[in-house]
N, C-alpha and C positions, 0 to 999 in steps of 0.2 A: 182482273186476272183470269179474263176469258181463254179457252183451248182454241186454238184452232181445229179445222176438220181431220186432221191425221192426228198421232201420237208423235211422229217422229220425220224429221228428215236425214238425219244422218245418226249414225251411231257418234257412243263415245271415243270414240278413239279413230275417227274418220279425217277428222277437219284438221287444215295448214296453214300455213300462210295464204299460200295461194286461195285460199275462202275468204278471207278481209272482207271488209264490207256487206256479207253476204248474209242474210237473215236466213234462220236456222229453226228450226226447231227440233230440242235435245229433249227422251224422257229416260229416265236412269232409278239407280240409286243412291241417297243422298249417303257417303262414303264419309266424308267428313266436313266440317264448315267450322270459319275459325274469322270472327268478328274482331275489327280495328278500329274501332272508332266511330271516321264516318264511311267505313267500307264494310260491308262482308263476303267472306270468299266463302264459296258450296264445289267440292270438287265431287261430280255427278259422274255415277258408274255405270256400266255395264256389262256385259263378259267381253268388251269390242276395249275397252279402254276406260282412261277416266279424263272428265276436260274439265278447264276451270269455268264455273259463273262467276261474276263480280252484278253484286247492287251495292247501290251508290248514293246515300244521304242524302245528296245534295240535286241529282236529276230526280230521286223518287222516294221518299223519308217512308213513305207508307209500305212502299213495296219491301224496301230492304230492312222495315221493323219482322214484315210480317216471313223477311226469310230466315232472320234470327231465333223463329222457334220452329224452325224445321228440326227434326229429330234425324239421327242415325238410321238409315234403313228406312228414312222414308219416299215411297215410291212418287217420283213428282216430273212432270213436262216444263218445260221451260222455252219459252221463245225471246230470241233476241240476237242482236248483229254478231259477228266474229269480227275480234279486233286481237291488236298485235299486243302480248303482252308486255309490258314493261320490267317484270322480273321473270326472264324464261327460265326453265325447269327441263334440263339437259335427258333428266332421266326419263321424261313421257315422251312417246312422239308425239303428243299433241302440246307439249309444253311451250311451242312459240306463241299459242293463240289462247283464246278465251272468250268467253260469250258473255256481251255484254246485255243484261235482262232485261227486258220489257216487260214482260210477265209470266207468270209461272202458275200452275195449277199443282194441287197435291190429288195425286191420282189413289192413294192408299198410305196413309199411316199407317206407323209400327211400333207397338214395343221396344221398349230397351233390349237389344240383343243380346244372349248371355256371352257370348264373345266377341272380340272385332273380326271384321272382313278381310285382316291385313293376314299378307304370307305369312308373317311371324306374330300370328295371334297367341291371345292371350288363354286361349281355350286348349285344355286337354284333350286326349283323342276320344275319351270314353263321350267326354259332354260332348265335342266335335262329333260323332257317330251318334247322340239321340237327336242331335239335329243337325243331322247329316244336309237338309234342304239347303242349313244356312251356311253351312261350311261349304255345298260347292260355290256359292256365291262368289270365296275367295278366288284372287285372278288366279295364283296359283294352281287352283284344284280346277278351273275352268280351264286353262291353258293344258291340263294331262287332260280334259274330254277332249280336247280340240286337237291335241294330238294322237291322241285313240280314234278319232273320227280318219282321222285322214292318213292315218298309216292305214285303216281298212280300209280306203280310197284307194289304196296304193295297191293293195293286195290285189283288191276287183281287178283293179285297171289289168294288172299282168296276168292275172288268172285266166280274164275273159279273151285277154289278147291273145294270150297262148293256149285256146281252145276250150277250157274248161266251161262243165254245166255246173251253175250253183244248183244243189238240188238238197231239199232239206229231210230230214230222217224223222221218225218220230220219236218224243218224248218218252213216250209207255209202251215198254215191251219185257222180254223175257229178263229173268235175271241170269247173268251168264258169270263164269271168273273172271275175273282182270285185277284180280290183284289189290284191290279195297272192299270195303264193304259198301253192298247197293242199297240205297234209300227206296225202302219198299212202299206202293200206293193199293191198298185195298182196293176188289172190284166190287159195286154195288151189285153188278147183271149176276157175278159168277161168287156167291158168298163160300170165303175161303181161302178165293184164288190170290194169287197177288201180280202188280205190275212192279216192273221196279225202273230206275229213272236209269239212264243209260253213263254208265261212266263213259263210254266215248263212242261215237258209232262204227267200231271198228269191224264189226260181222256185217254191216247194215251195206257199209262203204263195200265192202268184198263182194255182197252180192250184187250191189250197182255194177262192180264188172263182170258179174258174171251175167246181167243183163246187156252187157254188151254197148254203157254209157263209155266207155273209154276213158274219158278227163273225167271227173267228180273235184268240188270242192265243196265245204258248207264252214259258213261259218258257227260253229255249233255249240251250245250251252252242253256241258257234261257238270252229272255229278255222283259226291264220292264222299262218304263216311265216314272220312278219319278223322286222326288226331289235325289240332290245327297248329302251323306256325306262318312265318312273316310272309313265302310264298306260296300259302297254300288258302282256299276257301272251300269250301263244300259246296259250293256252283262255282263254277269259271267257265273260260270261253277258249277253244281251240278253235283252230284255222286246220281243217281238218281236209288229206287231200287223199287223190289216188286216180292211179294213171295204169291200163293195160299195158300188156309187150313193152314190158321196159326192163333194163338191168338197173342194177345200185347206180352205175354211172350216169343213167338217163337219168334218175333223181334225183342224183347231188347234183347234176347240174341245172337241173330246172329250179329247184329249191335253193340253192346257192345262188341263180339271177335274180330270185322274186327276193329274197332278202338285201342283194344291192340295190335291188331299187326300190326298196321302201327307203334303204337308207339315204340313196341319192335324193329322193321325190321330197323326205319328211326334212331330213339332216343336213340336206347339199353336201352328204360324204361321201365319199368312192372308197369303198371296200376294195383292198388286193384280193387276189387269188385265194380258197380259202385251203389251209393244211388240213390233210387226211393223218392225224393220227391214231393208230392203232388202241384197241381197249387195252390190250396187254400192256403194252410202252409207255400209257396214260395211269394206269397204278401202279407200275416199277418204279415212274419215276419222279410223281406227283402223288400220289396216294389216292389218287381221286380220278370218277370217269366225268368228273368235268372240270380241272383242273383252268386253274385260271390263269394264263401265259402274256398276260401284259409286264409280269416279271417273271425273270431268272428264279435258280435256285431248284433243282433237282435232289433228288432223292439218292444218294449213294450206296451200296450193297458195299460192306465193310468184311465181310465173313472172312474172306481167303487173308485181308490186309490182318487180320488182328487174332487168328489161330496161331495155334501154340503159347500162346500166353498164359502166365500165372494166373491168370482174373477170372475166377471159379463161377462169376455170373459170364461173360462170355463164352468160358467153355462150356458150359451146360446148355446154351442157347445153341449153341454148333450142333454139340452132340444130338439134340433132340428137334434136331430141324429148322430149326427157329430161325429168326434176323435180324443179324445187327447192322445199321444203316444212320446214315446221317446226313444233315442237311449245313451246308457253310452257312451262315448268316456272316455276310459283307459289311466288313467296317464296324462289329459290333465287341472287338475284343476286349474293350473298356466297360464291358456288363460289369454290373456291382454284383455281390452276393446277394443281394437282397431282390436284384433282379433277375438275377440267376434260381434262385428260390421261387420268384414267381412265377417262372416260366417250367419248374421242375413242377408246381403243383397244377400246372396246368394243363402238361402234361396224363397227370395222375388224376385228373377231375375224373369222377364215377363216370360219366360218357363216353372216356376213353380210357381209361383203365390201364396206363402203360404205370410199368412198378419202380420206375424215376427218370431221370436224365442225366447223363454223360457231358460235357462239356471240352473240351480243349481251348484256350486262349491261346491267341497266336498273335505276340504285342508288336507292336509298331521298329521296339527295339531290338528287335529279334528274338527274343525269349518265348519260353515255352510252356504255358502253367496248364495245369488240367487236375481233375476229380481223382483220376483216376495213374496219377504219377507213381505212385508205387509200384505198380504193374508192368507198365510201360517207360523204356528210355527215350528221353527226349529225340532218338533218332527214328524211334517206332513211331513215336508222339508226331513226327514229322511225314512220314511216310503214310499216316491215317488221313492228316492233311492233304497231301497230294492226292490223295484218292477223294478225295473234296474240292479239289480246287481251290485249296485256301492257301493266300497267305499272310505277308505282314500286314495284324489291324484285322485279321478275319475272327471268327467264333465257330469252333463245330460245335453241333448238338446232336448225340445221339443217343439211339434207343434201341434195346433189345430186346425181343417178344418174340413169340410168336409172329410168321410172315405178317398173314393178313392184318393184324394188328397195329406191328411195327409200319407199314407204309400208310395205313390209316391215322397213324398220331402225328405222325412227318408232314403227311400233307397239311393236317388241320394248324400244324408247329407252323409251316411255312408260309400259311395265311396270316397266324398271329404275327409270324415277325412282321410281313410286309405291312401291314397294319400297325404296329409299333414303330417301323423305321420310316412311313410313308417313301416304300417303294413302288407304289403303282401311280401313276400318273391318272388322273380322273379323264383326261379327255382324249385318251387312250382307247382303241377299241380290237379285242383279241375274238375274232370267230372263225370258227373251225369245226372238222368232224373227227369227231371218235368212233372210226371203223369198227370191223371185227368184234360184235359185241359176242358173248357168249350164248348160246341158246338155252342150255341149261343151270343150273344153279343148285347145290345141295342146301336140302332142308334144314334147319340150324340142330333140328333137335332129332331128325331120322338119320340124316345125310341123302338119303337116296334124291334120284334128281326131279328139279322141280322148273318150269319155265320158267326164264328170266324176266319175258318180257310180256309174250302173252304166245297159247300154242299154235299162233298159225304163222309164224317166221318159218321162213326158208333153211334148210341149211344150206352153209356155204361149201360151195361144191369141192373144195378140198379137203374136207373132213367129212366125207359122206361114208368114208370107212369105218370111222370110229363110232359110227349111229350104237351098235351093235356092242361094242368090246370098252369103250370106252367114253359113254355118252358126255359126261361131264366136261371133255375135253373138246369136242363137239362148238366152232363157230357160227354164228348165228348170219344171216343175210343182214345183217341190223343195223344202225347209225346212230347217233344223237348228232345235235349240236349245239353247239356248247357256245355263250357269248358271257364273256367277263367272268367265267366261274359259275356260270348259272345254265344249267340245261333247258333251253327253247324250244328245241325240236326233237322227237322220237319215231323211227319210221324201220320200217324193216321192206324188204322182198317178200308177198306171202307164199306159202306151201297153193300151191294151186292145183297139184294132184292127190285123188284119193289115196291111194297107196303111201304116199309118202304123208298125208295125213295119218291115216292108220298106224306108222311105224311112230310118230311122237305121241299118239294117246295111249301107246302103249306103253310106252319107257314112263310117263308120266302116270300109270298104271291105272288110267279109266278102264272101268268096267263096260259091256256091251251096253246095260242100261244106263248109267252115267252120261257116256256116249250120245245115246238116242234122246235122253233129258234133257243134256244140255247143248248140243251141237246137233239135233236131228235133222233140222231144217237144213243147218249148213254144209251138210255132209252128205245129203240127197242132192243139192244145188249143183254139187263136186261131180258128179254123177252126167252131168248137160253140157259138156266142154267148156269149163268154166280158164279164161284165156290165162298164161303167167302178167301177174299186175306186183304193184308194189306203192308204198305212199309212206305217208307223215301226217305227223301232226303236231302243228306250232302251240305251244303254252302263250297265248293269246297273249296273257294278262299279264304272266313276266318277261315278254318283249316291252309291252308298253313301260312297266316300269323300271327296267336297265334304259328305255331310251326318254325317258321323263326325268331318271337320276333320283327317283323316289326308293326308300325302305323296304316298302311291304307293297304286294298286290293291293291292298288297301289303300292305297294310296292313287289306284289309277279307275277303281273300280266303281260304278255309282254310288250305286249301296250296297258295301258289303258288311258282313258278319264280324264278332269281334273273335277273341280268341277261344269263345267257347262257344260257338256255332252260333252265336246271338243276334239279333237282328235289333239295335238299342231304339231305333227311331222304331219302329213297327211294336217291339215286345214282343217276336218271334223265334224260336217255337212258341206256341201256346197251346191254352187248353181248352177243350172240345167238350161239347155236353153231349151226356149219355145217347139222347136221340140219334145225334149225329154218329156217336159210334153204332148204334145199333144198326143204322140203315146198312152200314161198308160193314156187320157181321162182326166189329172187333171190341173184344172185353178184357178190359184192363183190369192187369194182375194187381 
């Protein structure tokens, strides 16, 4: 069972027919093996594929004892001919052929693995993340590297084509707001002082234009201190860009091409033309600024249809500004009460807080049943419908709150049903932009106004009146976009003159020192004819996994974190002895 001079001549998942007769030599891992007799089969892996060996009693009794105690996950080379198999295996492309063995060497044994290497292994996520090495093993988790690799093939290739310099930012610098909290890094040189890790290099990128790079891109590690859930990590990766003398229109369509052809390059899909909806249009009539339009099903304003009414909860909602609104659900007038129930407490879950649900049933036979019949004649009952779109075999569901509220419970209603009734088609793809974002935003607990996004957005030049009289009201130069419900991209026009910086740190009520603290650098920059520029930045990690069909960023990421900032394979965060704090100056309360 001598090696030859190489490890390999073809991968697992290379060889055809067309290889017949052809001596090989295959090193992998041993995946599974399943003994017959006078035969044993080794189906040998590697992230390329899996191909069958066959030893055989009767040419080699020694060789095929000695492949009977190969173990799972053991690392082994194998030489021998490609021959046609006599029971093919539709599901591998390699399943026409198989290697018939001469000899094999074991290049590393292993352990019994605590899980299989199969897509549908037997291993949870937590033991999957302490051995994260072994789980990317699985094709599955290799197959999302493999496409993470080459959708950022794809990105380069357009980037580079269409001018852009990758140019990389540094890691440790000031700490600025953006809107999370920053992971601060003790300086040894300057004891006291701090670095903090860059939530995104959005001041860094500004000043590359105003060094006068023009195209900028990097692909860039940001990180950020929050809470976690299925799309978020505390390190992730943006596709981070920005381009001088451009309007919004030069970006949505550069960034609108460099996304069809990732999708063409990675997908073989052709993206249509993409919809520019408005922020405003996007939570009147979705709840949500990233609404998920591979289905139907809008948000209805019911106020004028259903005033004058005896029903002492709608009129109080009128009276006091409030909203009442609803959503048709299609084909669901056959809800049971029981599931009528579940969707009222679902509603009223503490997350959203709406104080029940309204129903109308609209049956097949023409009848008219609802919650709320004593208030309402079957011909008003009707008339709430029309303004729904509903009818024989439909369901309204509505709710009355407060605005913000009410179009916030509607939208998240109109996820649960389609999720209920499988109305989205999976291999569907809805993307789009959400215009006209807002620039500012009231405080939840001052009101006064606060950036939405971050202070160096543009205002939009039709609302440069209301900077002064009515900021809140105030559009921002700003975008997202939006694929399957999930936000990808974030990008704005920036303020590029001092002046009109000046008039937002005001409304946002920085102080001169505040100011100088925290923008001193970039507010002197403003000062050197710094050109009008504007850009974006792709959520790296939740494109890969809308286009992997994965849960969680977790799922496309090498190694990442679990739901408590946790590093399971590493045991990170940990803890540091005293010396080491002492050197970085920092003493633990």
């Amino acid at each position: 069972m001598q090696s030859n001079t190489y490890y390999r001549s073809h991968t697992c998942g290379e060889l055809r027919m067309s290889d017949a007769g052809v001596e090989v030599t295959l090193s992998g891992w041993v995946h599974r093996s399943r003994d017959l007799g006078g035969m044993t089969f080794v189906d040998l892996r590697d992230r390329h594929g899996i191909t069958q060996l066959v030893f055989n009693m009767e040419s080699n009794a020694d060789l095929c004892m000695a492949a009977r105690k190969l173990g799972r996950e053991f690392v082994i080379q194998a030489i021998g001919k490609v021959a046609e198999r006599s029971n093919k295996n539709a599901q591998l492309p390699t399943g026409d052929v198989e290697i018939l063995v001469e000899s094999f060497t074991i290049l590393n044994a292993s352990e019994l693995p605590p899980f299989t290497m199969d897509d549908e292994t037997d291993g949870g996520e937590e033991l999957r993340m302490r051995y994260r090495y072994l789980d990317l093993r699985r094709p599955q988790m290799q197959q999302r590297l493999m496409l993470r690799a080459n959708m950022l093939k794809a990105v380069r290739e357009y980037l580079d084509n269409e001018g852009f310099v990758e140019i990389e930012t540094p890691n440790l610098i000031k700490s600025t707001p953006e809107g999370a909290r920053d992971f601060l890094v003790p300086s040894r040189l300057q004891p006291g002082l701090f670095y903090a890790l860059p939530q995104s290099p959005q001041i860094l990128k500004q000043l590359l234009m105003v060094s006068g790079m023009d195209r900028y891109y990097q692909i860039a590690k940001c990180f950020r201190d929050e809470d976690l859930r299925g799309d978020r990590q505390p390190e992730f990766t943006q596709i981070d860009c920005e381009m001088s003398f451009v309007r919004q229109e030069d970006v949505w369509n550069m960034f609108e091409g460099m996304t069809k052809h990732v999708f063409k390059k990675v997908k073989n899909i052709e993206l249509p033309d993409f919809k520019r909806l408005p922020y405003r249009e996007a939570i009147k009539y979705y709840g949500s600024d990233k609404p998920d339009l591979r289905f139907d099903c809008k948000i209805n304003d019911l106020n004028d249809v259903v005033a004058g009414s005896e029903f002492g909860v709608f009129n109080n909602i009128i009276n006091t500004n409030g909203l009442i609104a609803g959503i048709n659900a299609k084909g669901c007038s056959e809800y049971s009460r029981k599931q009528i129930d579940e969707l009222t407490e679902f509603v009223k879950a503490p997350q959203r807080g709406a104080g029940g649900l309204i129903y109308i049933k609209f049956g097949q036979d023409g009848s008219i049943k609802s919650s709320m019949d004593k208030f309402f004649t079957p011909e008003r009952l009707q008339e709430i419908g029309n303004a729904c779109g509903a009818g024989k075999g439909d369901l309204v569901l509505i709710v009355a709150d407060k605005e913000k509220k009410t179009r916030k419970v509607l939208g998240e209603l109109r996820l649960e049903m389609a999720k209920r009734e499988n109305w989205i088609d999976k291999n569907a793809w809805s993307v789009f932009w959400v215009v006209d974002m807002p620039l500012f935003e009231p405080d939840e607990e001052t009101g006064e106004p606060i950036f939405a996004h971050h202070p160096f957005c543009a205002t939009h030049p039709d609302d440069v009146a209301y900077m002064d009289s009515d900021p809140l009201r105030v559009r921002a130069q700003s975008y997202d976009l939006v694929m399957n419900g999930n936000e990808i991209l974030s990008g704005s026009i920036r303020i590029h003159n001092k002046e009109q910086q000046e008039k937002v740190f005001k409304i946002l009520g920085f102080s001169e020192e505040e100011k100088e603290r925290r923008f001193g650098f970039m507010v002197n920059a403003f000062k050197y004819g710094a050109p009008p520029h504007g850009g974006c930045a792709f959520g790296f990690d939740r494109w890969v996994m809308l286009m992997a069909g994965g849960e969680t960023i977790r799922d496309v990421i090498p190694f990442p974190k679990n739901n408590n900032g946790r590093d399971m394979m590493m045991d990170a965060p940990g803890e540091v002895d005293n010396d080491q704090l002492k050197i970085v100056g920092v003493q633990l309360l």
